[in-house]
Backbone as JSON, one array per atom type, in Angstrom:
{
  "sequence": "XXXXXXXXXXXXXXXXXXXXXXXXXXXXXXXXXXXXXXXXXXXXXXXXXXXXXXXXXXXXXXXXXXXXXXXXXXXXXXXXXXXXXXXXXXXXXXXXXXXXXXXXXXXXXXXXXXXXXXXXXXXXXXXXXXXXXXXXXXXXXXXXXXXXXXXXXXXXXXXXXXXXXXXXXXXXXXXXXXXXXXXXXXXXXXXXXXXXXXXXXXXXXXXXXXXXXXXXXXX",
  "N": [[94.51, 178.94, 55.73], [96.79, 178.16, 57.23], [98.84, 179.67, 56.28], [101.37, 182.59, 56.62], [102.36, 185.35, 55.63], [103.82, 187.35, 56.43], [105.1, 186.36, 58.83], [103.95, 186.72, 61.66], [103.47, 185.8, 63.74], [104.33, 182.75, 66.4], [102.19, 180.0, 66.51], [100.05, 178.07, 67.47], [99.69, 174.09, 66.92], [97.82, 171.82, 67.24], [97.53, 168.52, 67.98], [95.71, 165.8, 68.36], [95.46, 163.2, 70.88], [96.66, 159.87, 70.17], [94.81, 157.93, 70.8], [91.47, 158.25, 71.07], [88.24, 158.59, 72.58], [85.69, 159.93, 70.36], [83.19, 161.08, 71.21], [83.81, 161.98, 74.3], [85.93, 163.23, 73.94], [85.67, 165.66, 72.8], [84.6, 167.8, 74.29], [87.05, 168.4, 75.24], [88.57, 169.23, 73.14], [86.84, 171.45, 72.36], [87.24, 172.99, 75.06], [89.93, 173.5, 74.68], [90.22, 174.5, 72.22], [88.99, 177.32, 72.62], [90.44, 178.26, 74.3], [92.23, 180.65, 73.35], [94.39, 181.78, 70.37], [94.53, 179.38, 67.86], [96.25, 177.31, 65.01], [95.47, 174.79, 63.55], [94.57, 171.69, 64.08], [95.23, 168.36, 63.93], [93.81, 165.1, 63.41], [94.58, 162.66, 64.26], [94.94, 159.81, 64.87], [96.07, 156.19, 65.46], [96.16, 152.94, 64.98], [93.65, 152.2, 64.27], [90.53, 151.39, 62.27], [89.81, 152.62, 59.07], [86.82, 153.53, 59.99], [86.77, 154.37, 62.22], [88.22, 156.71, 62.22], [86.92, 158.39, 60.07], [84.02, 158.38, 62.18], [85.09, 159.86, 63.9], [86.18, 162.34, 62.85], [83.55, 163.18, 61.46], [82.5, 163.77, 64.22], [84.57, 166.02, 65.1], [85.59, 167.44, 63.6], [83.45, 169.51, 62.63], [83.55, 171.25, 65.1], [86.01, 172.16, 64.61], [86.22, 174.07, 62.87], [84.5, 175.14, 62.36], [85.46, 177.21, 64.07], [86.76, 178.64, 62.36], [89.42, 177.22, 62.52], [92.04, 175.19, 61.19], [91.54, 171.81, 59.74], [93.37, 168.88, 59.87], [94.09, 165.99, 58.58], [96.1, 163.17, 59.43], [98.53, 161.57, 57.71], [96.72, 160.33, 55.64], [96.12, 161.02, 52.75], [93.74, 159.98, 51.03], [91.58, 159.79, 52.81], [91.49, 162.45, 53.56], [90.58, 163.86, 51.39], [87.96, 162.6, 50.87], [86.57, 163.07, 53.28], [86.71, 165.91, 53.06], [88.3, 167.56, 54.52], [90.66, 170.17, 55.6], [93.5, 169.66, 54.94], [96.32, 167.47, 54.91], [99.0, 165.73, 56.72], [101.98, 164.31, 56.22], [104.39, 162.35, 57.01], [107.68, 161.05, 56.93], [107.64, 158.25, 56.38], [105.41, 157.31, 55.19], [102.7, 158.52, 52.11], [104.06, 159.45, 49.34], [105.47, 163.23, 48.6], [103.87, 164.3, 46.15], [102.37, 162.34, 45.36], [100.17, 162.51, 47.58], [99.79, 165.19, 47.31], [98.38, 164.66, 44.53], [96.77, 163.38, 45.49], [94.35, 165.19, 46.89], [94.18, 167.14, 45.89], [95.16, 170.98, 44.65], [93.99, 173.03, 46.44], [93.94, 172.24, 48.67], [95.81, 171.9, 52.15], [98.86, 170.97, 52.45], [101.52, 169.18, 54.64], [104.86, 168.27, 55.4], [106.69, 165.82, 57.1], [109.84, 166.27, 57.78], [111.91, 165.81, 59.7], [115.17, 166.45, 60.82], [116.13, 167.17, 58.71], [117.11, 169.92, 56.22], [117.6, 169.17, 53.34], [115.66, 167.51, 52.54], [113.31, 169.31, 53.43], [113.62, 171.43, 51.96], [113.48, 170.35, 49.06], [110.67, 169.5, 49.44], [109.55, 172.0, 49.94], [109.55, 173.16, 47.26], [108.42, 171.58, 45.37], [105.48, 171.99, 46.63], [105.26, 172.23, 48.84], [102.83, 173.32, 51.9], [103.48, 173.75, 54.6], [106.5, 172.55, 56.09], [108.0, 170.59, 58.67], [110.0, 169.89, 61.43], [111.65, 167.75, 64.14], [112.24, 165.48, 66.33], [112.19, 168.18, 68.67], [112.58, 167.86, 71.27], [112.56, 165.15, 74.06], [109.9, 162.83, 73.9], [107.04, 161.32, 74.69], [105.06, 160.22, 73.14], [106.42, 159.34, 70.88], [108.77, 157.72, 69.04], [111.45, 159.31, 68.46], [113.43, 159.64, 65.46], [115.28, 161.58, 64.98], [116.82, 164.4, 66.01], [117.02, 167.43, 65.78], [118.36, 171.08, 66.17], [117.58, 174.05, 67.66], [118.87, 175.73, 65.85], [117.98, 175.19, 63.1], [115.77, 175.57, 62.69], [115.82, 178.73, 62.69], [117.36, 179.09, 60.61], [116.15, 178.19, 58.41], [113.76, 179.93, 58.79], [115.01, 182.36, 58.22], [116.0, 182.28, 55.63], [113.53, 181.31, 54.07], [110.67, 181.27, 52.61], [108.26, 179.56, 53.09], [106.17, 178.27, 55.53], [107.24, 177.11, 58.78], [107.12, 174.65, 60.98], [107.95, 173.09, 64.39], [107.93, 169.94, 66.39], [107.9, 167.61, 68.66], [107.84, 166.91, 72.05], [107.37, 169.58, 73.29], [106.7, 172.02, 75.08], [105.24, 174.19, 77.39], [107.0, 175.39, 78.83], [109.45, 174.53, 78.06], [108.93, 176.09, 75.05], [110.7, 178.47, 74.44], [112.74, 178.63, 73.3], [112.46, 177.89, 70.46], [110.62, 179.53, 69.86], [111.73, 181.87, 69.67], [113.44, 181.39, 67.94], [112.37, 181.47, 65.3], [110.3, 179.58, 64.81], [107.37, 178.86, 62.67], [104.52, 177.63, 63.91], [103.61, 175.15, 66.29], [103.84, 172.38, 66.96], [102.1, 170.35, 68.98], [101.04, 168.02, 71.35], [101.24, 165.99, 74.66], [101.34, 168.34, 76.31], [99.14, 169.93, 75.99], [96.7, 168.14, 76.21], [97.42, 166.98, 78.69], [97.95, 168.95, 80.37], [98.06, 169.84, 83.7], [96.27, 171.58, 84.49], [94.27, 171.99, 82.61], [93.06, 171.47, 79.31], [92.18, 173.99, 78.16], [93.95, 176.25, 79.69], [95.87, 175.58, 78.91], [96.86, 175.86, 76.39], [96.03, 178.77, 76.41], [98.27, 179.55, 78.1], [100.6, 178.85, 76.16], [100.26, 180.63, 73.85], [100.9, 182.84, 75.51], [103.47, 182.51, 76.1], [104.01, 183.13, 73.65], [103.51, 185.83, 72.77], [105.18, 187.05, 74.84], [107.53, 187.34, 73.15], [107.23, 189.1, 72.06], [105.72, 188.8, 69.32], [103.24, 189.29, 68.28], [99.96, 188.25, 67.02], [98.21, 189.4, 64.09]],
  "CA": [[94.39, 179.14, 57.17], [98.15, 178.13, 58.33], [100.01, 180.79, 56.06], [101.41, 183.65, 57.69], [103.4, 185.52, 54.84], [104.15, 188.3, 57.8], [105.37, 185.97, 60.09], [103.89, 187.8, 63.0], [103.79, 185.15, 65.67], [104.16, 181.77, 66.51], [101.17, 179.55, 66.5], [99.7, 176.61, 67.97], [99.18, 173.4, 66.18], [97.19, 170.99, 68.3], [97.57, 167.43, 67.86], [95.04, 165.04, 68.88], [95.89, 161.83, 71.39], [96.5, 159.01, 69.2], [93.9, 156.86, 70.68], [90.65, 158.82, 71.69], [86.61, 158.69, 72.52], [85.25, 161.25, 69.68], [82.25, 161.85, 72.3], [84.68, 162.31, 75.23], [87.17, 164.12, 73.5], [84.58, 166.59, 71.74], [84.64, 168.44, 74.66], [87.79, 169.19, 75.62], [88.85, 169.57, 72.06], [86.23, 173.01, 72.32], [87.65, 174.05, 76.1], [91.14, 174.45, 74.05], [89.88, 175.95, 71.38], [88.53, 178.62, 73.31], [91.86, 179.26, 75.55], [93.22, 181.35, 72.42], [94.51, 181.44, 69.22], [95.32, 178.03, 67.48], [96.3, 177.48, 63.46], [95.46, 173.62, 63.0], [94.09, 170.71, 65.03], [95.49, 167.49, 63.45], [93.68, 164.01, 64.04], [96.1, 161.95, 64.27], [94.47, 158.11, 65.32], [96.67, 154.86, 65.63], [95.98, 151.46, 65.2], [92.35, 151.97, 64.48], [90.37, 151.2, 61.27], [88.97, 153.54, 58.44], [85.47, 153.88, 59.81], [86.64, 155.46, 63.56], [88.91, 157.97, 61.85], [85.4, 158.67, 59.53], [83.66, 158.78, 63.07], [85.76, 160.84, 64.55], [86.49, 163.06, 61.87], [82.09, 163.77, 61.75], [81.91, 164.77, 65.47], [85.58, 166.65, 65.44], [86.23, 168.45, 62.39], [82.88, 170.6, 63.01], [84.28, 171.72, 66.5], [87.52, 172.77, 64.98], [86.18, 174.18, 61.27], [83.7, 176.72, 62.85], [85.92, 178.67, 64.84], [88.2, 178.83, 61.44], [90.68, 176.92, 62.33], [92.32, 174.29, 60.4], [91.57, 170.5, 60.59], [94.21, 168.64, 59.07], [94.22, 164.68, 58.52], [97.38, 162.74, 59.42], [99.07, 160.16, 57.19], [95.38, 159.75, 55.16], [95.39, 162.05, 52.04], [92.87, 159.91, 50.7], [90.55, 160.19, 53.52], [91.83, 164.16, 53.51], [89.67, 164.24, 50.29], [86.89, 162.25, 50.8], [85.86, 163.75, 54.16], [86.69, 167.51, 53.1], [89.06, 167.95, 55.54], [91.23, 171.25, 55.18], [94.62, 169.43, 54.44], [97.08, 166.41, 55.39], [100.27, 166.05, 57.03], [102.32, 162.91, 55.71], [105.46, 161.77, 57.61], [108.64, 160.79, 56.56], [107.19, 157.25, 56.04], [104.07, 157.79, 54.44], [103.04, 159.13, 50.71], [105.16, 160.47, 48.77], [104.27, 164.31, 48.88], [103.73, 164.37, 44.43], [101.27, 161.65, 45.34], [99.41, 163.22, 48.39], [99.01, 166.61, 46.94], [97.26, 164.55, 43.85], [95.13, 162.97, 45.96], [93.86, 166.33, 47.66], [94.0, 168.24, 44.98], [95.69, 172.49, 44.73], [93.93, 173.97, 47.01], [94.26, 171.79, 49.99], [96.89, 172.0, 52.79], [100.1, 169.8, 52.56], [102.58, 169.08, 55.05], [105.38, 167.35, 55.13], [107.67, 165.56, 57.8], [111.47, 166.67, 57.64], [113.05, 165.51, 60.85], [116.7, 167.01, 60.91], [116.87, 167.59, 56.88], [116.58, 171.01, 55.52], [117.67, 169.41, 52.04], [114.0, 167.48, 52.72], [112.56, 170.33, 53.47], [113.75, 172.2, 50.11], [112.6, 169.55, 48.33], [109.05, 169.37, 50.27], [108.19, 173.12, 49.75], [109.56, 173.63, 46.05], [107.55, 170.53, 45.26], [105.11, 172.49, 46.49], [104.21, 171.71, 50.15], [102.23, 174.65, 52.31], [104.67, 173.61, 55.71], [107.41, 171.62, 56.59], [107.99, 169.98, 60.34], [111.0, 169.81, 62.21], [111.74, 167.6, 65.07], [112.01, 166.13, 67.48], [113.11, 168.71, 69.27], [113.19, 167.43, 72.66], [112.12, 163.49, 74.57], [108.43, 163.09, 73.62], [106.3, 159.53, 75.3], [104.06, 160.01, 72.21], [106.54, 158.73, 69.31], [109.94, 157.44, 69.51], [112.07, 160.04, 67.28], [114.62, 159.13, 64.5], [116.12, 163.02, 64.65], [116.88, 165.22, 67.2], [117.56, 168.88, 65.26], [118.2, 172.44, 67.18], [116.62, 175.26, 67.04], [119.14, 176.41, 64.66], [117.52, 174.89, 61.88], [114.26, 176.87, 62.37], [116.86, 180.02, 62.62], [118.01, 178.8, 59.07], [115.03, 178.14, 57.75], [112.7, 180.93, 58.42], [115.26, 183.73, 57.66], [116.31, 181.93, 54.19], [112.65, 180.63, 53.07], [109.01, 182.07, 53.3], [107.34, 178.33, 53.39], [106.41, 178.38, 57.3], [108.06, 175.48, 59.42], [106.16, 174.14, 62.04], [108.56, 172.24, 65.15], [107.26, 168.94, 67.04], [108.25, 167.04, 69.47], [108.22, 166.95, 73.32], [107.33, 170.92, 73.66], [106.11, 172.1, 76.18], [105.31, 175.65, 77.76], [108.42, 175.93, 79.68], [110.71, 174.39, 76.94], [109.38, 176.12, 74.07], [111.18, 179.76, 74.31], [113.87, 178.84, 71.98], [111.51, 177.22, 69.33], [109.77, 180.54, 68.97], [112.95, 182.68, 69.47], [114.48, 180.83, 66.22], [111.63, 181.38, 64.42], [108.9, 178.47, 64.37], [105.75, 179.45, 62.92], [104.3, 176.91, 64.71], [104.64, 174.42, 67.34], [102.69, 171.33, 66.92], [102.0, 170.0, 70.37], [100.24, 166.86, 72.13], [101.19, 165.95, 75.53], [101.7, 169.61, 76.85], [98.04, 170.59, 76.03], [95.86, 167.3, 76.59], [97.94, 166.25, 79.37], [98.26, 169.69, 81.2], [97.58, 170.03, 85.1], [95.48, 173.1, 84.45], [93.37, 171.94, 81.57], [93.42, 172.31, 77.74], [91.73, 175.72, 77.71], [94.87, 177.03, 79.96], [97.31, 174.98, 78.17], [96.85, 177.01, 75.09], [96.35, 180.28, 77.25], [99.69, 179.64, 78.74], [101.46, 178.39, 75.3], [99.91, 182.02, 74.03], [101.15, 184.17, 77.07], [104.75, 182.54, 76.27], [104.16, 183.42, 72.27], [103.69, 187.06, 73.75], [106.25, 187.73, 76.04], [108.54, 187.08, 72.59], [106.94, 190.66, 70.86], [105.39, 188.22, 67.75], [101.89, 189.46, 68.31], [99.84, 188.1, 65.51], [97.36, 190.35, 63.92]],
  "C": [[95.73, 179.07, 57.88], [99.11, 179.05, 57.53], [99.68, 182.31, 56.9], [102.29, 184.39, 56.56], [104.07, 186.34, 55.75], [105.39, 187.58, 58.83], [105.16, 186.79, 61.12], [104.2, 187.3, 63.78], [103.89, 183.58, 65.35], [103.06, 181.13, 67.09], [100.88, 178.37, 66.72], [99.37, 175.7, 66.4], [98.85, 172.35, 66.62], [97.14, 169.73, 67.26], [96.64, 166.4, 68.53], [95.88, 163.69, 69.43], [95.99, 160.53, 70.42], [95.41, 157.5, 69.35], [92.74, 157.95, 71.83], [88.75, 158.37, 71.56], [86.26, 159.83, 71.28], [84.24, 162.05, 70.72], [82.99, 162.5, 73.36], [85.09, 163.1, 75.08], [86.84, 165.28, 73.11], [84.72, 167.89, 73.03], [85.89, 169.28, 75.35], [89.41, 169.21, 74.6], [88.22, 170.9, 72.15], [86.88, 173.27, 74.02], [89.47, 174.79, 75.53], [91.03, 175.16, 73.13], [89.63, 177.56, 71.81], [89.36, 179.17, 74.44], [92.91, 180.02, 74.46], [93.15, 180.86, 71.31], [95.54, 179.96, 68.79], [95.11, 177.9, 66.03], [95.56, 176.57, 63.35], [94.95, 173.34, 64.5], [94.49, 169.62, 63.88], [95.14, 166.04, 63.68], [94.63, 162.89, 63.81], [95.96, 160.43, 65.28], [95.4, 156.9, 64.81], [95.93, 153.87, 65.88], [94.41, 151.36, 65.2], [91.98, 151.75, 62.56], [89.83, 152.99, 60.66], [87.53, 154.02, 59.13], [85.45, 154.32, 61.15], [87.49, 156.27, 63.26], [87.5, 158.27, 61.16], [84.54, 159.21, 61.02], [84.3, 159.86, 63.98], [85.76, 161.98, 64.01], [84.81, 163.7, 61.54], [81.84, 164.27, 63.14], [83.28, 165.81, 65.28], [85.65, 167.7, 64.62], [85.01, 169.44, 62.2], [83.25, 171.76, 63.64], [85.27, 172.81, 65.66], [87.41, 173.74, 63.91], [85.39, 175.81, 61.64], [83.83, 177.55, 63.43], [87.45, 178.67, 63.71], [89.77, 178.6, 61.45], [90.95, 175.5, 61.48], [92.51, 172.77, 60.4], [91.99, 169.35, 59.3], [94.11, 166.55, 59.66], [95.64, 164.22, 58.99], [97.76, 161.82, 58.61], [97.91, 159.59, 55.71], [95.23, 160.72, 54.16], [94.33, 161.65, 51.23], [91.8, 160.12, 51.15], [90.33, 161.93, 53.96], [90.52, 164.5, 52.9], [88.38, 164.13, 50.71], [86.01, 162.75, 52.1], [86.4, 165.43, 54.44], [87.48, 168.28, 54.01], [90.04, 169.59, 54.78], [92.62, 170.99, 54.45], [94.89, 167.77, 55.16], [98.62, 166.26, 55.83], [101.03, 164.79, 56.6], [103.69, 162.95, 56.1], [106.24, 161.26, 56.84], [108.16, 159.22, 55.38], [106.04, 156.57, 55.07], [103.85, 158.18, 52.89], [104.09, 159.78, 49.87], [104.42, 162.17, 48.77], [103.6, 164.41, 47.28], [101.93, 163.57, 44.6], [99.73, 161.77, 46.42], [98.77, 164.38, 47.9], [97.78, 165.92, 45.48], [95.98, 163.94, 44.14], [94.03, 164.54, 46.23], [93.66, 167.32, 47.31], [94.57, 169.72, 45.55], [95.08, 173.11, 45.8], [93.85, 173.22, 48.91], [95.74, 172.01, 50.62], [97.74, 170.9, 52.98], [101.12, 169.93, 53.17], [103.34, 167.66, 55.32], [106.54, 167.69, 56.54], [108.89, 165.94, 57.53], [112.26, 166.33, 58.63], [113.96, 166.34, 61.05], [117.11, 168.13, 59.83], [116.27, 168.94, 56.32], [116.39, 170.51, 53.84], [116.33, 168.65, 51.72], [113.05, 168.39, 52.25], [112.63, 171.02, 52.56], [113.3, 171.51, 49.2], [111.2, 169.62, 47.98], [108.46, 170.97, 49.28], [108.61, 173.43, 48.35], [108.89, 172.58, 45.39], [106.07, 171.09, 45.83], [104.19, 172.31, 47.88], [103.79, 172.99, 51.33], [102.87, 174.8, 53.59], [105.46, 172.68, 55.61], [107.51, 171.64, 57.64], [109.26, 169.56, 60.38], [111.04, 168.88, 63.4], [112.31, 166.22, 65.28], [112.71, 166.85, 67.95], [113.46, 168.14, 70.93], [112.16, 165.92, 72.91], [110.51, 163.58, 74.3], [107.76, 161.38, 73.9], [105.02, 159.41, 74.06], [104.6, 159.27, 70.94], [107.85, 158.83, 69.67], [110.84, 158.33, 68.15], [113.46, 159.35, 66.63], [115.71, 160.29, 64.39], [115.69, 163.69, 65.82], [117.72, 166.93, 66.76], [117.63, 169.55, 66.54], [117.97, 172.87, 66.77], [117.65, 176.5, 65.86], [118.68, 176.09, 63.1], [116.37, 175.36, 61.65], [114.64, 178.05, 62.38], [116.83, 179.98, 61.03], [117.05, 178.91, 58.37], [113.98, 179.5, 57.54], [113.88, 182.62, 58.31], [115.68, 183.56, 56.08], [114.96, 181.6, 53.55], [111.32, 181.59, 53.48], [108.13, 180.92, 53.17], [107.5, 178.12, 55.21], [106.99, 176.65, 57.45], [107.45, 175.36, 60.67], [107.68, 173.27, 63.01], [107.85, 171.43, 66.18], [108.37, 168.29, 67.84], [108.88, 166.85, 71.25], [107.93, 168.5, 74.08], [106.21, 171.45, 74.04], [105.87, 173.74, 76.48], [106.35, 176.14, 78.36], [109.72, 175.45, 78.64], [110.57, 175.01, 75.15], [109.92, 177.52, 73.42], [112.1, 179.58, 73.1], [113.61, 178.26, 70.79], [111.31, 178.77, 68.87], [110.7, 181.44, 68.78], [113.45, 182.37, 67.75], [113.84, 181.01, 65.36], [110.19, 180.44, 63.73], [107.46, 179.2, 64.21], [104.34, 178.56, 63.29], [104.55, 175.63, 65.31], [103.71, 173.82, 67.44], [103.36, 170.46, 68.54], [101.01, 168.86, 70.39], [99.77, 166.59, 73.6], [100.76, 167.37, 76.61], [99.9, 170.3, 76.95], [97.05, 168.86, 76.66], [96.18, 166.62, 77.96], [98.09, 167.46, 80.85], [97.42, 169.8, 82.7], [96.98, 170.76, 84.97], [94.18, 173.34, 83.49], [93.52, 171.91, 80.37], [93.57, 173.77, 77.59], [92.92, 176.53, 78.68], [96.39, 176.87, 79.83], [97.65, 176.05, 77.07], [96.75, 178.34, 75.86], [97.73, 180.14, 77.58], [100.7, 179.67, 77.68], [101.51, 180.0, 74.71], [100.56, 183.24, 74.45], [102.94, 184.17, 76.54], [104.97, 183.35, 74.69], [104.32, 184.9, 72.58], [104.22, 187.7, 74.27], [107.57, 187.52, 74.59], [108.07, 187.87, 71.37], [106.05, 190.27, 69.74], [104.12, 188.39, 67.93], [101.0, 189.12, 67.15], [98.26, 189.27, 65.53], [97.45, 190.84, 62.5]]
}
């Protein structure tokens, strides 16, 4: 679901709040879905136990599975497995990726944190990981960053490699022209969509409109 061998366009990758209602949230988890095209949805829960990621993960990962998009665990490739999830994303800090992908087995989706480091990131995808993540690229109130790359390293990356690269951190609809310019094949987001004056469903319309105005039509 998140390869693009084409690279046509740049693509959302929605991030869930790190502390949410599943009932609450259920719904305006489906009004963004339905403001456009989005690759992933990533739950992505702090400071809570195993059995409200499980709850969450039974009302959410319906929502996000039946309009074929991709609903990716964070940090949890054991719970990846055991609740069928599509993949896992594992942070700098986290699994090793050798030991994630054996939890989750070949045909699941594996990504991996990279911060700054391309030589990471070469590592990550000849090891055999389905994206690598970039960032932060700009100030973000969701996670205090250790790296602060430019968008020349998604330049670098997607004209030297064909493993897509996803960029995080702090991006927004008005800051993320030179993300998609450089090449990101997607742009994992948080604040910018759950947080937007206008709604989810015209957060993603708007993120969309900007993907658009930069020719990468996907199709």
């Amino acid at each position: 679901m998140l390869a693009d061998e084409q690279r046509a366009t740049t693509r959302l990758y929605l991030i869930t709040p790190p502390a949410l209602d599943p009932r609450e949230f259920a719904p305006r988890l489906e009004a963004a879905l339905s403001g456009g095209d989005v690759a992933a949805v990533q739950l992505r829960l702090k400071d809570v136990d195993d059995e409200a990621i499980r709850a969450a993960t039974a009302r959410l990962q319906p929502i996000v599975q039946e309009r074929g998009v991709a609903f990716i665990m964070n940090d949890r490739p054991d719970l990846a497995a055991e609740l069928d999830c599509d993949g896992v994303h594992i942070g700098e800090e986290d699994w090793p990726y050798a030991r994630a992908r054996a939890e989750v087995g070949p045909d699941r989706i594996v990504g991996v944190t990279c911060g700054a480091s391309r030589h990471r990131a070469l590592v990550a995808s000849e090891a055999g990981a389905d994206y690598v993540a970039f960032g932060a690229f700009f100030p973000s109130t969701t996670k205090v960053a250790k790296h602060h790359p430019s968008p020349e390293v998604l330049k670098d990356w997607s004209e030297t490699t064909v493993v897509p690269c996803c960029a995080i951190g702090g991006i927004t609809q008005d800051n993320c022209g030179p993300l998609v310019a450089a090449g990101a094949d997607f742009l994992a987001v948080i604040g910018a969509i759950w947080n937007y004056p206008k709604g989810p469903k015209a957060a993603v319309a708007d993120f969309n409109a900007v993907f658009a105005r930069y020719g990468r039509a996907f199709g």
